[in-house]
Structure formats: C-alpha cells, structure tokens
C-alpha positions, 0 to 999 in steps of 0.5 A: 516433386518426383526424385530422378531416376538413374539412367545408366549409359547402356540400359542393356547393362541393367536390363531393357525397358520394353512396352508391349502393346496388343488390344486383345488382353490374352495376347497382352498377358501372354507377350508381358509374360514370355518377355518378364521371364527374360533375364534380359527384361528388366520391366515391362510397360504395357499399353491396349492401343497404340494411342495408348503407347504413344502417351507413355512414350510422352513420358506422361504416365512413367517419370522413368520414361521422361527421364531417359528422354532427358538423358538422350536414350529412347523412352523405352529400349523396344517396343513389342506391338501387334500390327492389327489393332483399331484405330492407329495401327502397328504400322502407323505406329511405328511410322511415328516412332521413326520420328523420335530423335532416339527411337525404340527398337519396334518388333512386330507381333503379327498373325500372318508371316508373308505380307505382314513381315514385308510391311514390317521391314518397310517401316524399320522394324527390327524383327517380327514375332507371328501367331501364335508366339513362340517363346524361342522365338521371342527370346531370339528378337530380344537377343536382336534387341540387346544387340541394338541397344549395346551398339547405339550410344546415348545422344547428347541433349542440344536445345538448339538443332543446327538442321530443321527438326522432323515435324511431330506427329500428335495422335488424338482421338475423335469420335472413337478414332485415332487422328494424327495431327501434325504439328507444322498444321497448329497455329496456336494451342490453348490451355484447358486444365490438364489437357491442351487444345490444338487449333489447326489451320483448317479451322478444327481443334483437338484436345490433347492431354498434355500439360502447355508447359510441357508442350511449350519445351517440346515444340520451342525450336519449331517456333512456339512461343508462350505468349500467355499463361493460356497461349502458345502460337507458332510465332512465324504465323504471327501477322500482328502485334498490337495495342488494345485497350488492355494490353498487348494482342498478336493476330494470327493469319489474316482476311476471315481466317485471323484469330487475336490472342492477348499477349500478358505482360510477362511475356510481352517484351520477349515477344517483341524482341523475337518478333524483331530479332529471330533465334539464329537457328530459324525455324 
C-alpha cells in the first residue's frame, strides 16, 4: 500500500510539478535541464510521445500525479511539449488536455514561430518556446506559469456532476499509430489482466492499460456500471436483463450487433435497481 503524498494548496509555494515531453532525447535532455535549473521547478517528469504523457497524466506511473487528481489540482502544474511529434501530436494533446476537469498549463515547444504560435494559441497554450531554446526564454513562460498556477484555486472534488461531463478521450495505439477513442463510442469494457479492453460500437476493440477498477471510478457518472469482476457496460446501452441457466445476463444493443454479458451475483441486485430507478444526475 503506497503512502499519500501531501499536496499543498497552491503547488507554486512548493514549487511546480512539470512534464516535459519531446520524442527526439537531445531536446528532452535539454528542456529537463533549463526547466531543473529553475528555483521555481521542483520536479520534472518526462515523456518521449505524447501518448506517453497522456499516461502519466492518468496517474499510472507516479502516486504524486493521482494524488493531486484526488486533491482536485491538475496532474501536473504544466506541461512543456513539442508540437511535431509522430503519432499524437502536440496540438492533439493539448486538444485532450482541454478536456480535463483541472487542466495543466501547455507551453509549446516549437521550431517555427508564425504558424506554430497561431495553432498554439488556438488550442489554449499558455505560451510558446521556439528552436532552438533559449534559456530566458524558458525562464519567462515558467514565470507565465507560477502566475497561472498562483491565480487558479484547487477545485472541490464532487462525485456527482450537477451538468454532463465533457466526453474523455482515450489515446490507444494501433499498428504503430496513436488513435483517439472516445469514451461516448464503448458499449462495454472487458478486463485483460492488467490491461482493459474497449469495445466500441463499431464493432472494433482496443486495448488499453488501465486497471477495470480504476476505469470503473472514472467513467461512473458517464453510466458504466460494473457488472461483473471482468465487465464494465454503458448502462443507457443496455437493452436486456435476462435469466439464463446460469445466473443473470444483460444484452447490449439489439438485431445482429447484440452483444450478452453475465451479470455475477454480486452485482446483480444493484443492476436491477439502477436499471428500474436511474441515478438522479442522468447521464
């Protein structure tokens, strides 16, 4: 059992949790640097790809990061990324990282200054450090980001949403690619060990590593339900609760695209009453 680690109101008293994030490693090395030689840097994370860097901002690799989740702060203060990257770029990142409920500052590092900086700003960066870097020019955007940090307060964790949650995005990587899934598209996750796998109603699955239970917490006010030790549905798919010969089964969709699940017995009584009488917070 990890111990918990204290998470101060206003991180910028303590200095900055920042995650760097650059596929080439002489730039990675070389942002790491100028950003640990600031008295304002505390700790510096670092990611090759931006898939990478969206799974430590899950919290999967560092208890720090979840915890700061947990205390309603973003996973990290900022984070310093490239924008030409293969895969998920630096823009499609930071278009995720505008879904978080507390996002990071984003400063963009990038090697051409015009039309870069136009698509940085237009996504919600903070600020923009070009090629080759400049240490006063890194010292100016994290003085931009103590500013950031100093002026936005920590928000109250509420497990129940008073409006609809934006819809998560889940990067997952396919043949060498990076592939965005949105959460609105799985009907249903399977557990796979350590890892999860997504099926979407396309009739495609992808797998994810992420533990089910920690999905199941995450994706609970969106209407997954865990209806097994290896199942987790999106409940306003469900078309069916049926008796089989053993036990309980919910059917998802219907025609040739119905998909049957077994429903344990553990879980089968919360399943019925959320089925007849639906959490008053919708979905």
């Amino acid at each position: 059992m990890r111990g918990t680690v204290s998470t101060p109101k206003n991180p910028s008293d303590a200095g900055l949790l920042v995650l760097a994030v650059d596929d080439e490693a002489p730039g990675l090395s070389e942002i790491k640097y100028l950003l640990e030689s600031s008295p304002h840097i505390r700790r510096v994370l670092t990611a090759f790809d931006a898939a990478e860097a969206l799974r430590i901002l899950r919290g999967d690799y560092d208890p720090e990061v979840m915890d700061r989740q947990n205390a309603g702060l973003p996973p990290v203060d900022a984070v310093f990324a490239d924008i030409n990257m293969p895969g998920l770029s630096g823009t499609d990142l930071a278009r995720v990282l505008g879904a978080f409920r507390a996002p990071p500052a984003l400063v963009f590092v990038t090697g051409v200054e015009h039309s870069e900086a136009v698509v940085a700003f237009e996504v919600g960066a903070l600020d923009f450090v070009t090629k080759p870097i400049n240490e006063d020019r890194v010292n100016k955007a994290i003085s931009r980001v103590v500013e950031r940090v100093a002026a936005t307060p920590a928000l109250t964790p509420e497990p129940l949403a008073a409006e609809p949650q934006d819809d998560e995005v889940i990067p997952v990587e396919l043949g060498g690619t990076i592939k965005l899934v949105p959460r609105a598209t799985v009907r249903y996750v399977e557990a796979q060990g350590d890892y999860v796998r997504l099926h979407t109603s396309d009739g495609s699955s992808h797998l994810v590593r992420i533990p089910l239970a920690q999905l199941e917490e995450r994706w609970e006010s969106a209407g997954f339900v865990r209806i097994h030790r290896s199942f987790l549905v999106a409940l306003p798919l469900v078309t069916e609760l049926r008796m089989t010969s053993n036990g309980y089964a919910v059917v998802i969709g219907s025609g040739e695209g119905a998909k049957e699940l077994p429903v344990s017995r553990r879980h089968t009584r919360d399943l019925k009453e959320r089925i007849v009488r639906p959490p008053k917070s919708g979905w």
